[in-house]
C-alpha positions in Angstrom: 0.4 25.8 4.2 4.2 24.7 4.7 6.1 26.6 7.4 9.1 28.6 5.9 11.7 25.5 7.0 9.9 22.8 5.6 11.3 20.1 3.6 10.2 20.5 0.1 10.7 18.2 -2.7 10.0 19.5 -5.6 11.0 19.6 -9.8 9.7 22.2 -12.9 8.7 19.7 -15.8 6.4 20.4 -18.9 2.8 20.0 -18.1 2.1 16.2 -18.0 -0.7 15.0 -21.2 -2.3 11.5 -19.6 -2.8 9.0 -22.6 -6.3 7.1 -23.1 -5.7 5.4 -19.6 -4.0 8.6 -17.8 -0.5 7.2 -17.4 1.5 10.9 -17.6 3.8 11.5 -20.3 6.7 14.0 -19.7 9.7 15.7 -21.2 12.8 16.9 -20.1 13.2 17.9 -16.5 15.5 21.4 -15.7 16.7 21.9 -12.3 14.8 24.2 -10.0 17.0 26.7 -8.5 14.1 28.9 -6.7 13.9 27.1 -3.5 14.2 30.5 -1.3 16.0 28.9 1.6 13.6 25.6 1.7 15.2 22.2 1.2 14.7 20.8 -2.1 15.8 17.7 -4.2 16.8 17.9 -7.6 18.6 16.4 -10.2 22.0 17.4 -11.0 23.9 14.6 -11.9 22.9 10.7 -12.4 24.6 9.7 -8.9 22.1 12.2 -7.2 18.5 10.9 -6.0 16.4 11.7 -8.6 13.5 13.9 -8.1 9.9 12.8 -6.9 7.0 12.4 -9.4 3.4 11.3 -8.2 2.4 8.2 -9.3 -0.8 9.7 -9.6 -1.1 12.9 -11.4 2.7 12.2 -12.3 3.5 16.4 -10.2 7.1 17.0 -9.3 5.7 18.8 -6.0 5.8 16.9 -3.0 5.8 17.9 1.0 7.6 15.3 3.2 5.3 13.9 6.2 7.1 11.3 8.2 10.5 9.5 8.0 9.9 6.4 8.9 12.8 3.4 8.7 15.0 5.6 6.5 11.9 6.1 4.0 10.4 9.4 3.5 7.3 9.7 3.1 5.5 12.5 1.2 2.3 13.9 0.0 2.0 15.3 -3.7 0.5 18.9 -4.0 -1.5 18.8 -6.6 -3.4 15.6 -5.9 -2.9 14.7 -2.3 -1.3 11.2 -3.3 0.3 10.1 -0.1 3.7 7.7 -1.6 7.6 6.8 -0.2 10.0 8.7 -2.4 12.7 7.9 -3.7 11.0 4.4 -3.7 13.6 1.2 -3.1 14.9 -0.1 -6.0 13.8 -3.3 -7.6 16.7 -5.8 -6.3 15.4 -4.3 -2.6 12.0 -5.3 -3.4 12.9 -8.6 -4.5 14.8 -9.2 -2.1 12.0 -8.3 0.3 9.5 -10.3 -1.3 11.4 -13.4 -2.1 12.1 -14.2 1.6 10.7 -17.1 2.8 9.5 -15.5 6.2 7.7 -12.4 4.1 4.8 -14.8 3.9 5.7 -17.3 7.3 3.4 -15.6 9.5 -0.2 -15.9 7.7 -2.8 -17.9 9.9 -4.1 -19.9 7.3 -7.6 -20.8 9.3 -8.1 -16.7 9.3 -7.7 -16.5 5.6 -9.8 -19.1 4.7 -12.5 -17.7 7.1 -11.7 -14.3 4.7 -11.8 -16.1 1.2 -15.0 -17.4 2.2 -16.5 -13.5 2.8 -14.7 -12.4 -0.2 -16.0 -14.9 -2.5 -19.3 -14.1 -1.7 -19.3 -10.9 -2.2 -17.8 -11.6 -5.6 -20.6 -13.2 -6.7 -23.1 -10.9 -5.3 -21.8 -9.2 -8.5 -21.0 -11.4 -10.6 -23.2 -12.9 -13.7 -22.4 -16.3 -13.0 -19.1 -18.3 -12.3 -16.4 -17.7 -15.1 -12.7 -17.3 -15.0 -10.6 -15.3 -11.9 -7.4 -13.7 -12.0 -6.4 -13.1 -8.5 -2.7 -10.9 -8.5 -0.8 -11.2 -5.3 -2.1 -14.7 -4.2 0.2 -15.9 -1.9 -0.4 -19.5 -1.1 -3.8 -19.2 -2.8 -5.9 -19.5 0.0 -8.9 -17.4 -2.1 -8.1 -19.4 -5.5 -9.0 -22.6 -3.0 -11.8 -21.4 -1.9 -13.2 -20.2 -5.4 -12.0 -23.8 -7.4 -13.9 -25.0 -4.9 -17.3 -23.7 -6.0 -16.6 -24.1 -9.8 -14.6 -21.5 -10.5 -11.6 -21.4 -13.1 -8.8 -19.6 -11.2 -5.5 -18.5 -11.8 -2.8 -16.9 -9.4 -0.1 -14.7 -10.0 3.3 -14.2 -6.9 6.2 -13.3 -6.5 7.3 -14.8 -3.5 8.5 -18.2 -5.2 8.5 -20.5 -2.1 4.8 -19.1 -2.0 4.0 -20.4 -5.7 5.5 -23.6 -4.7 3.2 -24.2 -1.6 0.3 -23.3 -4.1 1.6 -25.3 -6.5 1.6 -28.5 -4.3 -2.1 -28.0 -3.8 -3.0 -28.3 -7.6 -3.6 -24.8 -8.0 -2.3 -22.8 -11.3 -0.2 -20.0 -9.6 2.4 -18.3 -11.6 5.3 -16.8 -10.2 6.6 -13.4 -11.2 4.8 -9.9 -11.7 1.3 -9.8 -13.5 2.7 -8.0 -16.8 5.4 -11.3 -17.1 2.4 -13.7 -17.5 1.5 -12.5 -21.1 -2.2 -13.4 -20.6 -4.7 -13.2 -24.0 -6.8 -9.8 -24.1 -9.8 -10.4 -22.6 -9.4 -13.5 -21.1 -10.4 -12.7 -17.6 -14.3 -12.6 -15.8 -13.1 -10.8 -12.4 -9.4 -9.7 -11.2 -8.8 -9.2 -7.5 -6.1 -7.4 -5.8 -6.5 -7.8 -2.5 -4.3 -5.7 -0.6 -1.5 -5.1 -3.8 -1.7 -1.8 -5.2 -0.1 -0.5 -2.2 2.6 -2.5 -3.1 3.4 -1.7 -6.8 5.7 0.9 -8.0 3.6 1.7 -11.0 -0.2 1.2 -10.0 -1.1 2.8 -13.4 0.7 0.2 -15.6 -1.1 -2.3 -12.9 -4.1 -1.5 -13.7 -4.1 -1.1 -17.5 -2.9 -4.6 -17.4 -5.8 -5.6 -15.2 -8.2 -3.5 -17.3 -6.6 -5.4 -20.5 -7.1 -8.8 -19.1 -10.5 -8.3 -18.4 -13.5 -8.9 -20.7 -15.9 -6.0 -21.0 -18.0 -5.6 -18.4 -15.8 -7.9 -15.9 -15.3 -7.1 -12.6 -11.9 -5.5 -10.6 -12.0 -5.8 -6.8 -9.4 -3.9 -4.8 -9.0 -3.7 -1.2 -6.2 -1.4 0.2 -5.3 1.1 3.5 -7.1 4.0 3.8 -4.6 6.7 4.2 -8.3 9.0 4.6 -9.9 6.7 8.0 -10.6 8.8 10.7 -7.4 6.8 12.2 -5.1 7.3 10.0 -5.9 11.5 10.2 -6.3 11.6 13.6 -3.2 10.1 14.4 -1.7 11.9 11.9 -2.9 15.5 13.6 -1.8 14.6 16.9 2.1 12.5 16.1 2.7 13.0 13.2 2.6 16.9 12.6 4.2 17.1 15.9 6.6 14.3 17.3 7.2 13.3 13.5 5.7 9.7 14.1 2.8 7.9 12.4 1.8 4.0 12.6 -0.2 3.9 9.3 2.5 4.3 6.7 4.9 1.1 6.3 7.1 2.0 4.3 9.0 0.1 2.5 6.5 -2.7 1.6 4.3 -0.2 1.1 5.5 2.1 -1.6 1.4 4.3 -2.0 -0.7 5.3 0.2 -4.4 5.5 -1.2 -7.6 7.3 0.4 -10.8 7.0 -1.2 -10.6 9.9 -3.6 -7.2 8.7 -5.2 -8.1 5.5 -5.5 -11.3 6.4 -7.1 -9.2 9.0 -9.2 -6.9 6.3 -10.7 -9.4 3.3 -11.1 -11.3 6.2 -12.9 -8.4 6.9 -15.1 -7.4 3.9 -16.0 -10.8 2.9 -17.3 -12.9 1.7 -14.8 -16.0 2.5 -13.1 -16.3 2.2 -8.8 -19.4 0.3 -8.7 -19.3 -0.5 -4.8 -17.3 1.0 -1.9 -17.2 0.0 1.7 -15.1 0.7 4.3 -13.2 -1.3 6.9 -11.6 -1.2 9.6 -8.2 -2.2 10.5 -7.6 -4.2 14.1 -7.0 -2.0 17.2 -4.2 -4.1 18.3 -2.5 -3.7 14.6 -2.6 0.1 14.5 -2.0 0.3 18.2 0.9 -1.4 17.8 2.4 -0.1 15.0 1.9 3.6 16.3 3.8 2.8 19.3 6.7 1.1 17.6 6.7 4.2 15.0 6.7 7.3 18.0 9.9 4.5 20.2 11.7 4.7 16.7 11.5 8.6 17.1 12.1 8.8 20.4 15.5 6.6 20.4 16.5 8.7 16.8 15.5 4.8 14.6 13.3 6.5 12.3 16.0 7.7 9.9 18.0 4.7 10.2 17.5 2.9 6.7 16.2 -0.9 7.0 18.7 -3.0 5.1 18.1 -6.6 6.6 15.0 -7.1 3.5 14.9 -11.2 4.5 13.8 -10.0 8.5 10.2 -10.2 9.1 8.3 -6.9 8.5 5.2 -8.4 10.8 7.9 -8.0 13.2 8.5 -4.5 12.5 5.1 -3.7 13.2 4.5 -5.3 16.3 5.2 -4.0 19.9 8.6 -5.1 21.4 8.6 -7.6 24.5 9.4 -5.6 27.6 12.2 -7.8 28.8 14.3 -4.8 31.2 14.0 -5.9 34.4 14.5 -2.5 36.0 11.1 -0.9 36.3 12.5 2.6 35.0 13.5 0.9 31.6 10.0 -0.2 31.4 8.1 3.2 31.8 8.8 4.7 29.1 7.6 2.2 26.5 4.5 1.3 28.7 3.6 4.7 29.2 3.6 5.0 24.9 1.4 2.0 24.6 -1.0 3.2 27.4 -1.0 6.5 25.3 -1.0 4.8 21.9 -4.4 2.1 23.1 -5.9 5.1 24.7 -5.7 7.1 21.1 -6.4 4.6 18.6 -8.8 2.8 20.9 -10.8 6.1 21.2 -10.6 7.2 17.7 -11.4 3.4 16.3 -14.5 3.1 18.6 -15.9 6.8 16.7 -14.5 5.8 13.4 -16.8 2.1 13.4 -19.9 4.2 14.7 -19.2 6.8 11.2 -18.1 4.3 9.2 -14.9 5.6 8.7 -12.6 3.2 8.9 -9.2 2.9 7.8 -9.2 0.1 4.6 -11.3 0.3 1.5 -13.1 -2.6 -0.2 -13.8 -1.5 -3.9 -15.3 -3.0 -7.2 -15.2 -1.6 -10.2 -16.5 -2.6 -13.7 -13.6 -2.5 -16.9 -15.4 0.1 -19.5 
């Protein structure tokens, strides 16, 4: 339950009515006046941030977790869908995404290695070798890898100087946003998203255009953080809810936040049935990393500086900075976070791979 001085976001709106794929339909807004002495947002004039709304369940109530680089982010209460509100707008994400450095610092030998595992599980599943559909391709390592074996693939990105690398190496990769591409109903036998839906303002629209795409009976694969890893909750418990610090969100590439109940809930929704689930786990170094940069943002008063720079490197955001002082007593404070931060994520990562409980999901699901 929220403490009495809790930040609360939070709108009165008609009763949302989902449509055949659950994408919430609304009416006119008032504003809410009943805050008792909380902090609310609301909507009084078109200059003011508009109010949140779940891309889930499409609620106006949300409870702020974290700030993290100027972005809140908050959990909706009525379905737990964890998202950054108000979201960047769409020149921001452009911007982000059309850098040339957004996709500089792939190792190419480690995502082939990885195209190779995910194709096989692919067709594990699948009848036979058809057409694929992969959405957020970058420079098509996985559409390589699948031409390769007699596949028929297509790419969709939106980093352009991605598309162009693709391009070069014969490989059909379109550059813009999925719903752009005007593909034929039905034209698909498997659409992946590996590690997009995070990224996409709307995932509902997403995924009715995925589910639109696809013949009947054709496969969806989805892999995404879990916001629900023993990690992610953990951490959460212990920095989060106290110092106001949390390494898992990464905000503002990553606009959602899924656990394995939302994700399950929307791929549900948007007509789709989960057919297999598995859960991964995310590097120790990686979550070390980014949990110690996130609790020396807090501590130095970063976390509520907005990020404006969109063309610098976000890999760089989330990895630990160089210890370059040369006076020992500059040093101990960010050594002694990282000993703290390995110590916690180590610990919990080591229980969460004997439970299975890691903190990224791998899921397919079959289009209805």
């Amino acid at each position: 339950m929220a403490s009495p001085n809790e930040p609360v976001l939070r709108k009165v709106v008609p009763s949302a009515r989902p449509d055949k794929f659950g994408r919430g339909t609304h009416g006119s807004g008032r504003t809410n006046s009943g805050c008792h002495g909380r902090t609310c947002l609301s909507v009084s004039s078109a200059t003011e941030p508009k109010e949140p709304s779940c891309p889930l369940c499409g609620g106006a109530s949300a409870r702020r977790l974290v700030t993290k680089r100027g972005w809140d982010v908050v959990r909706c209460r009525g379905c737990g869908m964890v998202y950054v509100w108000p979201q960047p707008t769409q020149e921001e994400l452009e911007r982000l995404y059309s850098s040339g450095e957004y996709h500089a610092t792939l190792d190419d030998e480690r995502l082939r290695r990885t195209s190779a595992r995910r194709l096989r599980q692919i067709e594990a599943l699948a009848p036979g070798r058809g057409r694929l559909l992969d959405v957020g391709c970058s420079k098509g390592h996985f559409l390589e890898a699948a031409k390769a074996v007699g596949w028929e693939v297509v790419g969709v990105e939106v980093n352009r100087r991605a598309v162009e690398e693709a391009q070069a190496r014969g490989l059909d990769v379109r550059c813009g946003e999925l719903a752009e591409q005007a593909f034929a109903d039905a034209s698909f036998d498997v659409v992946t998203l590996y590690d997009v839906l995070e990224h996409t303002r709307d995932p509902r629209a997403t995924l009715a255009e995925c589910h639109r795409v696809l013949r009947p009976e054709g496969l969806l694969v989805v892999t995404t953080p879990d916001i629900g890893g023993l990690v992610p909750r953990f951490t959460c418990l212990i920095f989060a809810r106290t110092l106001g610090a949390w390494g898992h969100p990464t905000p503002p590439g990553h606009l959602l936040e899924f656990s394995r109940r939302t994700l399950v809930q929307l791929l549900e929704a948007t007509g789709f049935t989960p057919i297999r689930r598995r859960s991964d786990h995310i590097p120790f170094a990686y979550a070390a990393g980014k949990l110690e940069n996130s609790i020396m943002d807090v501590l130095a008063g970063r976390h509520r500086r907005r990020i404006s720079d969109f063309g610098r490197r976000f890999s760089d955001l989330d990895r630990p900075d160089p210890i370059r002082t040369r006076s020992i007593w500059c040093r101990l404070p960010r050594l002694g976070v990282r000993v703290l931060c390995w110590l916690v994520v180590g610990g919990a990562g080591l229980l969460a791979r004997a439970m299975a409980w890691g903190d990224s999901l791998w899921v397919v699901a079959r289009r209805r």
